[in-house]
N, C-alpha and C positions, 0 to 999 in steps of 0.2 A: 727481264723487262724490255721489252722494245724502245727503240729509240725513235722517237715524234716531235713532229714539229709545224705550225701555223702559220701564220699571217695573212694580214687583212689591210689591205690600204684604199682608200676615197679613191686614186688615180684621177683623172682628168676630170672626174663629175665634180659635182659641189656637194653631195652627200654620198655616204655609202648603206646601200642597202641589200649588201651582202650579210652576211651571219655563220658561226659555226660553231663546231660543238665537239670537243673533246674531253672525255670519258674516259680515265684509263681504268678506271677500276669496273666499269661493264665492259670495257672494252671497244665503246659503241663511239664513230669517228662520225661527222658528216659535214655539208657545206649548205647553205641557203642563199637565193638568188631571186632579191626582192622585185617584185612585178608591180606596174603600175607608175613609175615616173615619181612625183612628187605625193601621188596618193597612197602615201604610206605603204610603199615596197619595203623599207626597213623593218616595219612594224611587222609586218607578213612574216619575213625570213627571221626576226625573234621569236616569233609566235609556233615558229616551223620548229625550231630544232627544239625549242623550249617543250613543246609539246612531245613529242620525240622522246627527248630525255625524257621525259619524265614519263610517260608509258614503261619504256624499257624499263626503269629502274623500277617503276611498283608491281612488274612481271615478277621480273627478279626477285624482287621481296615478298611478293605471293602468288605465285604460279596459279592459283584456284581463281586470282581476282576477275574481273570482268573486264571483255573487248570488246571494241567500239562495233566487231564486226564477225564475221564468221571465216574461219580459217578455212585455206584450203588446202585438201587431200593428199593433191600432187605436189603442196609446197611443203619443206622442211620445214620444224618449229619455226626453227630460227626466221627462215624468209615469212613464214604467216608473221611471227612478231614484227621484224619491220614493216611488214605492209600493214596491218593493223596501226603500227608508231604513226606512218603517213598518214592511213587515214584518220587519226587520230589530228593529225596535225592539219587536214584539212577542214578539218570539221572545227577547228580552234579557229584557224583564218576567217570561215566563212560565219560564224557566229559573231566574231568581232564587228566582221563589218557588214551585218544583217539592219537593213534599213536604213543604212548610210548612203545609199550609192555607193560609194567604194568601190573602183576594182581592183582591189589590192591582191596580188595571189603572191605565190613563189613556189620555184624549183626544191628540188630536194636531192642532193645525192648522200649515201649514207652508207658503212660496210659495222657490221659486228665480226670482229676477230675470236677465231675460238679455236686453239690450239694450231692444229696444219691447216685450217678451213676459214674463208672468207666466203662469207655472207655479203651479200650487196644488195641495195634498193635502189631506185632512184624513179624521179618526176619529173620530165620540162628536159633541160639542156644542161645540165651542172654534169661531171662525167667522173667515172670511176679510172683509173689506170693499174696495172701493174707492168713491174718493170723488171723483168726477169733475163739476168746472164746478156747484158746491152741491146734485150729488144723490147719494146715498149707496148703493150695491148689494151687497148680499151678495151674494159669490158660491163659497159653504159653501149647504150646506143639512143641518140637524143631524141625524145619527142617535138621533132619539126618539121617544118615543111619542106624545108631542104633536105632532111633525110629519107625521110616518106619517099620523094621527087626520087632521089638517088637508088632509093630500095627499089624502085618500083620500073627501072629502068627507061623512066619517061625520056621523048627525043627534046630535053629543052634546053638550048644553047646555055653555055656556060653562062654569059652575062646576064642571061633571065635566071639561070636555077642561084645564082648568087644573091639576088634581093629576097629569097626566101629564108636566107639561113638563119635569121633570128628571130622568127614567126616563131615559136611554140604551139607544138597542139595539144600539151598537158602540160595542167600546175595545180598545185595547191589552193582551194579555194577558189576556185574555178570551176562551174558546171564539166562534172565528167560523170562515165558511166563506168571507167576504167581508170586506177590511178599510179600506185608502181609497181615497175616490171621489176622481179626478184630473179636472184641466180647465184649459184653455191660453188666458188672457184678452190681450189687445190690451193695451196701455201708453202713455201722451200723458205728454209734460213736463207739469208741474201735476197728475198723478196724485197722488194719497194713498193708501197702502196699509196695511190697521190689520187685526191680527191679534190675535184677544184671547177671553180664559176668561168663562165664564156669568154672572162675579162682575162683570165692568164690563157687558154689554149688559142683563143682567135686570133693574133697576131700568126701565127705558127703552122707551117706543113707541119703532118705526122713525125716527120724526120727531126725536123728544128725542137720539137719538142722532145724527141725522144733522146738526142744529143742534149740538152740544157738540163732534163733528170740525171741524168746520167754523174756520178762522183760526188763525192763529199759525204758528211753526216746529214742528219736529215735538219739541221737548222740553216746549214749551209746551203743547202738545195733550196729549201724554202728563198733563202734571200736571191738566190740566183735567177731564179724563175722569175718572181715578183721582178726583180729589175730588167730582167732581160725582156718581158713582157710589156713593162714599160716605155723602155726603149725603143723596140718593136712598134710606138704606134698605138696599145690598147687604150680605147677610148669609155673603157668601163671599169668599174670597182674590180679588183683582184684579189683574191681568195684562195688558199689553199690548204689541204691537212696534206703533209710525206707520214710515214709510217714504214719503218724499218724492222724488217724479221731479222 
């Protein structure tokens, strides 16, 4: 049995409209990262993982049953299932709040563990890590404008590519024509697997962060982050799943 561990705290906001979802008997981890301010961002990111779960688990229970959408080719079951689970999950958002106004969306990041093999999805800016022999890899890459900017090797001074960084250009329940990017990573005993909302990595260079996973069990990690995040200055809800091979 691996050893996991969560938490979720309001931090500086007045509400939290973060969410997540731990599963040990599918196996299926993820985090949610409610969009929208006061228009019901929390209702989103329940709505996300809720949807989510519960795809996965009626796959599982009937592998014949019907998907929201058409699998693809080049992706492994496992990656068609969660991206199906998202769109699943986007199509839960966008229904809720059909004729509302509303613009309620949210991120998604998510991994299915299956023996040595991790599965990952993800939507918007919520991110994947593993932490292998004291170096730490993302392996998310955020839908934003600051990353785009970054990928794209644009000449724009630091101080301008900085007010982009929490622009998203994908989320859930959100007009998209494209929604998560899937990928199938290798697995070692002594893996560490950390999945978490903007509000615990933005304080943090890659380094800082990759130093603060680093030791303890995984409930100990969890609380060190969360406070060290804190401390740090994050000015958003904080969220995490650890997940120990």
């Amino acid at each position: 049995m691996n050893d996991f561990a969560s938490l979720t705290i309001t931090g500086r906001r007045s509400n939290n409209e973060d969410n997540l979802c731990v599963d040990v008997d599918l196996q299926l981890y993820a985090v949610a990262d409610g969009l929208g301010g006061y228009d019901a961002g929390e209702v989103a990111s329940q709505l996300a993982v809720d949807a989510l779960r519960g795809f996965v688990s009626r796959c599982r229970a009937d592998p014949e049953g019907t998907w929201p959408g058409r699998g693809s080719r080049a992706r492994t079951l496992s990656e068609n299932l969660l991206a199906m689970g998202a769109l699943e999950a986007h199509r839960s958002i966008a229904h809720q709040k059909k004729g509302t106004g509303s613009q309620m969306g949210s991120t998604l990041a998510t991994v299915l563990l299956e023996r040595n093999r991790l599965t990952v999805a993800h939507v918007g800016d919520s991110r994947v890590y593993r932490f292998r022999e004291g170096v730490l890899q993302a392996l998310t890459v955020d839908h934003s404008m600051y990353a785009q900017l970054k990928a794209s090797g644009a000449d724009v001074p630091p101080r301008h590519l900085f007010q982009f960084k929490n622009q998203i250009t994908r989320a859930l329940g959100l007009p998209a024509d494209h929604l998560a990017d899937t990928a199938v990573f290798e697995l070692r005993s002594g893996d560490r697997v950390l999945l978490c909302t903007d509000g615990l990595y933005d304080p943090f260079t890659d380094e800082a962060l990759e130093a603060l996973v680093a030791g303890g069990d995984a409930t100990t990690a969890c609380q060190r982050m969360v406070d060290a995040a804190f401390t740090a200055g994050s000015h958003d809800n904080i969220t995490l799943v650890v997940v120990d091979l």
